[in-house]
VMD Tcl script that draws the C-alpha trace (Angstrom):
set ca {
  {6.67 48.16 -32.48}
  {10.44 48.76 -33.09}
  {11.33 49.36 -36.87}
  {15.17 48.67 -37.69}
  {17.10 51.20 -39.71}
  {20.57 52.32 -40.17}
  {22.28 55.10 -39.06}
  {23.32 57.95 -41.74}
  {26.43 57.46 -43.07}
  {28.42 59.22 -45.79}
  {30.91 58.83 -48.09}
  {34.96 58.66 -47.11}
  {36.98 61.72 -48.72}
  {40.72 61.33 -49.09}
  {41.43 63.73 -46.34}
  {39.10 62.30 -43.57}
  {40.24 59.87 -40.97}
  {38.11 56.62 -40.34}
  {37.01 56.16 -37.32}
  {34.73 53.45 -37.97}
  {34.31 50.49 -40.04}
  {30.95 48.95 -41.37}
  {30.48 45.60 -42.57}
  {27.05 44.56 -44.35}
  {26.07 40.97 -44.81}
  {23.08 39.49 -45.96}
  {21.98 36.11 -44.75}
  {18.99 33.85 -44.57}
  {16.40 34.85 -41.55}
  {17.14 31.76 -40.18}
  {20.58 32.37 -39.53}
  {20.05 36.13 -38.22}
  {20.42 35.43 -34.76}
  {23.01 33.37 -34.76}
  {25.37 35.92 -37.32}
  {24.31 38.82 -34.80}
  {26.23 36.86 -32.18}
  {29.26 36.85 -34.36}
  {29.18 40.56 -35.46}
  {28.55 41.03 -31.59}
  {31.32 38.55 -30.35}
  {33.98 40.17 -32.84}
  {33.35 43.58 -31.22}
  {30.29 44.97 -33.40}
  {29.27 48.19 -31.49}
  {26.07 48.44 -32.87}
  {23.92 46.07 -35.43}
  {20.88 47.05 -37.34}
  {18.82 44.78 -39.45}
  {17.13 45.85 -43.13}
  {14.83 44.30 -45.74}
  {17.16 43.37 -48.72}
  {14.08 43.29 -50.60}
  {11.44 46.15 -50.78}
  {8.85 43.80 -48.42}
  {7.42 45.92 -45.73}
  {8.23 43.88 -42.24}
  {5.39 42.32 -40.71}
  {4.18 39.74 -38.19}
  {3.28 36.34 -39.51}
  {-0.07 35.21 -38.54}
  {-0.03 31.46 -36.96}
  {1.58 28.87 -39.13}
  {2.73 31.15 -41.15}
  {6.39 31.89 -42.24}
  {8.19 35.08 -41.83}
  {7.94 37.18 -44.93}
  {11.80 38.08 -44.76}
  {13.25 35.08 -46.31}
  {16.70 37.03 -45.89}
  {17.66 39.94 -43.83}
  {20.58 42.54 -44.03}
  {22.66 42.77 -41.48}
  {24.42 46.17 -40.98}
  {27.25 45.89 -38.41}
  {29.55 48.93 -37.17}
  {33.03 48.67 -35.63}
  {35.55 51.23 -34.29}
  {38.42 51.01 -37.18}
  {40.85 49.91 -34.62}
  {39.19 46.10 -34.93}
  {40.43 43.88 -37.24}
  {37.75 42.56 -39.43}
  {39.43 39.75 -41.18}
  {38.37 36.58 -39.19}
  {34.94 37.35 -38.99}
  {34.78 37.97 -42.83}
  {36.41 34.75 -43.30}
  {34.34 32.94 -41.40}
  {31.20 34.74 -43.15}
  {32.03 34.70 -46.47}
  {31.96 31.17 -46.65}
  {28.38 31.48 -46.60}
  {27.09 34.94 -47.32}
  {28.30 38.14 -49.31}
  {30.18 40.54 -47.29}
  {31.23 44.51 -47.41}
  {33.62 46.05 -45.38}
  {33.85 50.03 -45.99}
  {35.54 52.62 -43.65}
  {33.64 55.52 -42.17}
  {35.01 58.69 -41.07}
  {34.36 60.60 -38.14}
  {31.33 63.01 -38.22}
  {29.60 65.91 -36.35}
  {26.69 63.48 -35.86}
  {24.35 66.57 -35.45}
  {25.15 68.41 -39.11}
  {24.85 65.09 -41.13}
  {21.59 64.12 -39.51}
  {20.18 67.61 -40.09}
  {20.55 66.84 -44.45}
  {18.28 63.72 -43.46}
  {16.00 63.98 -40.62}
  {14.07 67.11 -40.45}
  {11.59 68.48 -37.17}
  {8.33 67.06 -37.66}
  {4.83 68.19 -36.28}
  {2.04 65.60 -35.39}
  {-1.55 66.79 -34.80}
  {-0.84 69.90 -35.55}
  {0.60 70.68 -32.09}
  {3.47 68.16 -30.87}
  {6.98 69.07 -32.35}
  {9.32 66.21 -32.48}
  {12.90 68.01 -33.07}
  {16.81 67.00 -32.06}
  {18.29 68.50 -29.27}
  {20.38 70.87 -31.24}
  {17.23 72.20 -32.67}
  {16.68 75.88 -30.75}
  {13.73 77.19 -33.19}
  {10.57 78.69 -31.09}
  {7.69 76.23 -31.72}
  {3.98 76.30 -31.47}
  {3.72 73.42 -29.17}
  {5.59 70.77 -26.78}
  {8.39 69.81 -27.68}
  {9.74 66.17 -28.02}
  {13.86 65.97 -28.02}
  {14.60 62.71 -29.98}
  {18.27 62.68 -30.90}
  {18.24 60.09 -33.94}
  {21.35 58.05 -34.30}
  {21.87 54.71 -35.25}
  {19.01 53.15 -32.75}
  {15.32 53.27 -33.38}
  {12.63 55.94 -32.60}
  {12.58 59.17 -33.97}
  {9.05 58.82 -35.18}
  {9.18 58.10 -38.81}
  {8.27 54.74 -38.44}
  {4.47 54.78 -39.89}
  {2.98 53.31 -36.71}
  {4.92 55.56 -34.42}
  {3.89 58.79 -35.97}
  {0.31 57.30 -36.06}
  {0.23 56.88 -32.20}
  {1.87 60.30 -31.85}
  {-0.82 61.87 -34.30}
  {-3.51 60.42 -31.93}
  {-1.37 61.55 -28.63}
  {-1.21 65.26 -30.21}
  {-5.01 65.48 -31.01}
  {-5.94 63.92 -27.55}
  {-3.45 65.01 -24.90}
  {-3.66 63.13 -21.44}
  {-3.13 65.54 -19.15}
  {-3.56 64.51 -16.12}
  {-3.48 61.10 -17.13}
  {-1.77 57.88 -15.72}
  {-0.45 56.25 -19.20}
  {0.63 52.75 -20.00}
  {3.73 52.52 -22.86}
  {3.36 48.70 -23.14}
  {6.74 47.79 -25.66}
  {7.67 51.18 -25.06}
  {10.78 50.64 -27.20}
  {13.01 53.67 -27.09}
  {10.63 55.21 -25.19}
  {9.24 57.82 -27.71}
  {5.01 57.23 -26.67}
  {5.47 57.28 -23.19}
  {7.83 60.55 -23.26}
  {5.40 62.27 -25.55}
  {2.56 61.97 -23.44}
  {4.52 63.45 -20.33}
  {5.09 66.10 -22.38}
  {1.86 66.76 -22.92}
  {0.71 66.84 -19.28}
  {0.55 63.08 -18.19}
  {0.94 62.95 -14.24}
  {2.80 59.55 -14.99}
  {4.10 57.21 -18.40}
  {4.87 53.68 -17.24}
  {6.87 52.37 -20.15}
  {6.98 48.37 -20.02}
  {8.86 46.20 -22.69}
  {10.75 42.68 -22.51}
  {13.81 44.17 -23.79}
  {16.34 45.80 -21.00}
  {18.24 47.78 -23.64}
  {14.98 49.85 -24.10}
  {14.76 50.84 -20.84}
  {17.69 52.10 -21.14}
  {16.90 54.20 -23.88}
  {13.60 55.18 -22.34}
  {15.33 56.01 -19.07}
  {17.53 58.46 -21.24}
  {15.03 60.03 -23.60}
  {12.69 60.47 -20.41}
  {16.26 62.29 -19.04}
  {16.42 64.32 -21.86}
  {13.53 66.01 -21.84}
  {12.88 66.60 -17.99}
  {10.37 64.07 -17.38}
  {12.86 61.06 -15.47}
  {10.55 61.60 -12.37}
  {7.39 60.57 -14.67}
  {8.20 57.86 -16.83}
  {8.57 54.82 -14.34}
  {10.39 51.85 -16.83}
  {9.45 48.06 -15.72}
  {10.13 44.83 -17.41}
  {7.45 42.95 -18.44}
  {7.71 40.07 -16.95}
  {8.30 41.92 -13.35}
  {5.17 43.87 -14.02}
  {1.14 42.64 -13.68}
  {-2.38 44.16 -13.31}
  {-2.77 45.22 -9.77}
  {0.76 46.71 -9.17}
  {-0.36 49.99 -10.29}
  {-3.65 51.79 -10.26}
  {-5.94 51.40 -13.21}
  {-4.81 53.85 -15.99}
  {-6.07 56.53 -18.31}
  {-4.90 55.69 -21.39}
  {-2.53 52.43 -22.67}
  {-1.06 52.94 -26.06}
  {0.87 49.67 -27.68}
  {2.89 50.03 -31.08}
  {3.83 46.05 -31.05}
  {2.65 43.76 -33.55}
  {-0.85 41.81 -34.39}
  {0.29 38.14 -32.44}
  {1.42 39.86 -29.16}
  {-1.43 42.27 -29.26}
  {-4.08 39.44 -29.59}
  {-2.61 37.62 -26.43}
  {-2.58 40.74 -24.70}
  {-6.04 41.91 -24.97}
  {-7.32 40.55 -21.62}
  {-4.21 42.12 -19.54}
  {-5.12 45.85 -21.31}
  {-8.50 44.97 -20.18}
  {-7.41 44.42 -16.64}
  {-5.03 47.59 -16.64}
  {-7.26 50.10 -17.61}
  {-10.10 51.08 -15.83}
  {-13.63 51.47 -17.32}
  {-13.78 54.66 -20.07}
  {-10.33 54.86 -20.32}
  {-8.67 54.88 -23.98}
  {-7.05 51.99 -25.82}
  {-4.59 52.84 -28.61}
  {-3.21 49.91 -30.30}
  {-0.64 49.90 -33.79}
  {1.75 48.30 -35.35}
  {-0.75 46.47 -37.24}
  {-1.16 45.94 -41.07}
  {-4.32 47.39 -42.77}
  {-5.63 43.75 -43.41}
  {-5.32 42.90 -39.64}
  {-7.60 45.08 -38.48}
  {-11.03 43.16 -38.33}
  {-9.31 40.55 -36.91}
  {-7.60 42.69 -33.42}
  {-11.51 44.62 -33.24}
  {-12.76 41.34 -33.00}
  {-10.31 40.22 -30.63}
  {-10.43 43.31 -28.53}
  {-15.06 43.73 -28.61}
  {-15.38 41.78 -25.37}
  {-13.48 44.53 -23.16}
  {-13.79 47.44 -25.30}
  {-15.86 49.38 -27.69}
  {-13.42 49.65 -31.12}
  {-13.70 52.31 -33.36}
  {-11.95 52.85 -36.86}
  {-9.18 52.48 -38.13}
  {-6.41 54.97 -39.49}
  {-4.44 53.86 -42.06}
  {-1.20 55.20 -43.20}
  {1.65 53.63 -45.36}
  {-0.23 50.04 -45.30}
  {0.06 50.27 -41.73}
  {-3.09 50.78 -38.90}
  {-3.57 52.79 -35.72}
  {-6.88 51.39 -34.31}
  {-8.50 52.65 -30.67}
  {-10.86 51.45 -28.50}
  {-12.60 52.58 -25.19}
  {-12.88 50.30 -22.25}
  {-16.36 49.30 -21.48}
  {-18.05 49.40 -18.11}
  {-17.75 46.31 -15.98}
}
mol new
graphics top color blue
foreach p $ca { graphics top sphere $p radius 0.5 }
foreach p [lrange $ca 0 end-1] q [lrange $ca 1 end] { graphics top cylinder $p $q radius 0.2 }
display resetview
């Protein structure tokens, strides 16, 4: 799954210069896409989407409606854009901020926030910056103002499991890889080869560089999903998936056909209630276990059954 967030930002003082401008608007989910264009089209460099409530984002089961009846939009622009057409044009139909940022050392700001974390008990997940001697691999995520550092609930589950179960040797499947974090991890902890898939080009691209940044380019192989079927690639080990429940349920005959028979199905980016309802999906192809709950969310795993 890919949780939205903002990036840290602080307060102006007097004596800083702005370098950047952001502008928050909050609109009906209907209209999200279509004000993302605008923020994009007036020279947004990067957009992030919140809850304005405190609902926790989920996927809607058929027929029903998306919980987020409105979402935040939280655009940022270099300060040399003028802002004062596209606020026009939104405030005619949605409250808008505009505040000034100021340049920071990215690095030293982050470090009051976002703080090394260990999962399992043996995976690190630290910044580049960070030079500390650790017991354990090593994950460089540098967090910014895209996804994937791992404090998303599901993401830390599937790197909990990755930690306690390390596939060395292992041909691994990152299906909606996202930034890239799941199929990274598990080179890092001995995988001959991640292949991260996802419909999204832009996370590729942010695979392709976390993969880069921590000396595994040559294993994670990135692939669009739609360019990418059972029978390109040998069977794998091991197919982790942090999407959501509707995807996952369609899925469940493809993992079937990826994986061959034993080999370890790790699915999240479910809610707690959902998770009857993917075991049952998923029984034909593969014995489920338990779930693991943590912050109303589920990491549930399976192993695929002989044929």
């Amino acid at each position: 799954m890919k949780p939205w967030g903002s990036g840290v930002t602080g307060p102006v003082k007097p004596t800083d210069v702005a370098a950047w401008q952001q502008l928050k608007t909050t609109v009906p989910a209907s209209q999200q896409e279509t004000v993302s264009e605008l923020l994009t089209q007036a020279g947004a460099t990067a957009i992030t989407l919140e809850d304005p409530g405190d609902d926790a984002l989920y996927e809607p089961l058929p027929g029903e409606m998306l919980l987020w009846k409105q979402v935040t939009l939280v655009a940022l622009f270099p300060a040399s854009i003028e802002l004062t057409a596209i606020t026009n044009l939104l405030i005619n139909f949605a409250e808008v901020s505009v505040e000034p940022l100021a340049e920071q050392e990215w690095s030293r700001t982050w470090l009051q926030y976002w703080q090394p974390r260990q999962f399992g008990g043996h995976l690190w997940v630290v910044p580049s910056w960070d030079h500390e001697t650790r017991d354990g691999p090593r994950l460089l995520l540098d967090p910014g103002l895209a996804f994937g550092t791992g404090n998303h609930a599901t993401t830390a589950l599937c790197l909990e499991w990755l930690a306690e179960n390390p596939p060395a040797d292992q041909q691994v499947i990152d299906f909606g890889c996202g930034s890239g974090v799941l199929a990274v991890a598990a080179c890092c902890l001995g995988a001959t080869a991640a292949q991260a898939i996802d419909i999204d080009p832009q996370a590729l691209a942010a695979t392709a560089s976390n993969a880069e940044l921590n000396g595994v380019s040559s294993q994670v192989i990135t692939s669009m999903a739609d360019d990418f079927s059972p029978g390109a690639a040998p069977q794998a080990d091991l197919l982790v998936a942090n999407i959501l429940f509707q995807p996952l349920t369609q899925l469940a005959p493809t993992f079937a056909q990826l994986l061959k028979p034993g080999a370890d199905l790790v699915l999240s980016g479910l809610l707690t209630a959902q998770a009857e309802a993917i075991a049952q999906v998923y029984q034909p192809w593969f014995e489920m276990g338990v779930a693991t709950e943590l912050d109303g969310w589920i990491r549930i795993t399976g192993v695929r059954r002989n044929e």
